[in-house]
C-alpha positions in Angstrom: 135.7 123.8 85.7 132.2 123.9 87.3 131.4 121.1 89.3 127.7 120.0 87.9 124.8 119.0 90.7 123.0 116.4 89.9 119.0 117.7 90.6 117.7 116.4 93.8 113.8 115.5 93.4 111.5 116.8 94.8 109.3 115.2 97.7 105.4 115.7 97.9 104.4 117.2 100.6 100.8 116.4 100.7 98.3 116.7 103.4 97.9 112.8 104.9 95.1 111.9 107.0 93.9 108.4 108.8 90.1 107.2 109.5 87.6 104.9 109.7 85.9 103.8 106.6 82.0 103.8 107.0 80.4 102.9 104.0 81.9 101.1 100.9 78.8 101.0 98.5 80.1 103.3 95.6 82.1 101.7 93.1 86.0 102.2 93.5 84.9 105.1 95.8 84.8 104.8 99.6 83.9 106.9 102.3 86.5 108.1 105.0 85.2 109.4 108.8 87.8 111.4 110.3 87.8 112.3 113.9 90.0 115.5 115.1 90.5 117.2 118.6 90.1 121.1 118.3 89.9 123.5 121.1 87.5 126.5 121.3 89.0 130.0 120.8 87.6 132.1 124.1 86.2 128.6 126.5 89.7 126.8 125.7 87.1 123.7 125.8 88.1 120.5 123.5 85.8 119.2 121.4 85.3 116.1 118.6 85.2 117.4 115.3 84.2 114.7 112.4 84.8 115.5 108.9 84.2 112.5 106.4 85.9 112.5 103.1 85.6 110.6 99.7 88.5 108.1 99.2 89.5 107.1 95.4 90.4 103.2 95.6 91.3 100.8 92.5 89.9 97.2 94.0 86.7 97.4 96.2 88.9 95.9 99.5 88.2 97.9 102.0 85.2 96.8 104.9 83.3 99.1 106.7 85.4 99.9 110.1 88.6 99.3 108.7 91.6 101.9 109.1 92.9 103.2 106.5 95.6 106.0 105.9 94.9 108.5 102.7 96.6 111.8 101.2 95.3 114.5 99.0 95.8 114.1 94.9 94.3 115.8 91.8 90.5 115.9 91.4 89.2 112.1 90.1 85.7 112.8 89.9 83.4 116.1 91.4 83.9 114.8 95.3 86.9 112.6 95.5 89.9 114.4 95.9 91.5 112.0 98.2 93.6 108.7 97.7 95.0 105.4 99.5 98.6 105.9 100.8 99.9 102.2 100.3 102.1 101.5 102.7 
């Protein structure tokens, strides 16, 4: 007889990112700075690079300059593509 294998699930492997929040005045929306060190091609010079990102959130809880830890998810609305990661 053929042993059966139970099927393992699968784990998401999204893209997770961690910033700064710097403005929460949109409703259940906030808005995520991230800061990243990249190095030019030729010069080999390191430079800031600052992206800032829409964050989905449920309860309006998060102040301006807290950290916060997100990950990518299906589109919510036109810019937010991003979620909280509760830890």
């Amino acid at each position: 007889m053929a042993k059966v294998i139970p099927a393992i699930k699968e784990v998401k492997n999204t893209p997770k990112w961690s910033g700064v929040v710097v403005s929460n005045k949109m409703d259940k929306t906030i808005i995520v700075s991230v800061d990243t060190l990249k190095t030019h091609p030729k010069y080999l010079k390191q430079y800031r690079s600052t992206k800032r990102y829409k964050v989905h959130v449920e309860e309006n809880k998060y102040v301006i300059g807290e950290k916060v830890e997100f990950e990518e998810c299906r589109p919510i609305s036109r810019g937010t593509h991003h979620k909280i990661v509760v830890l």
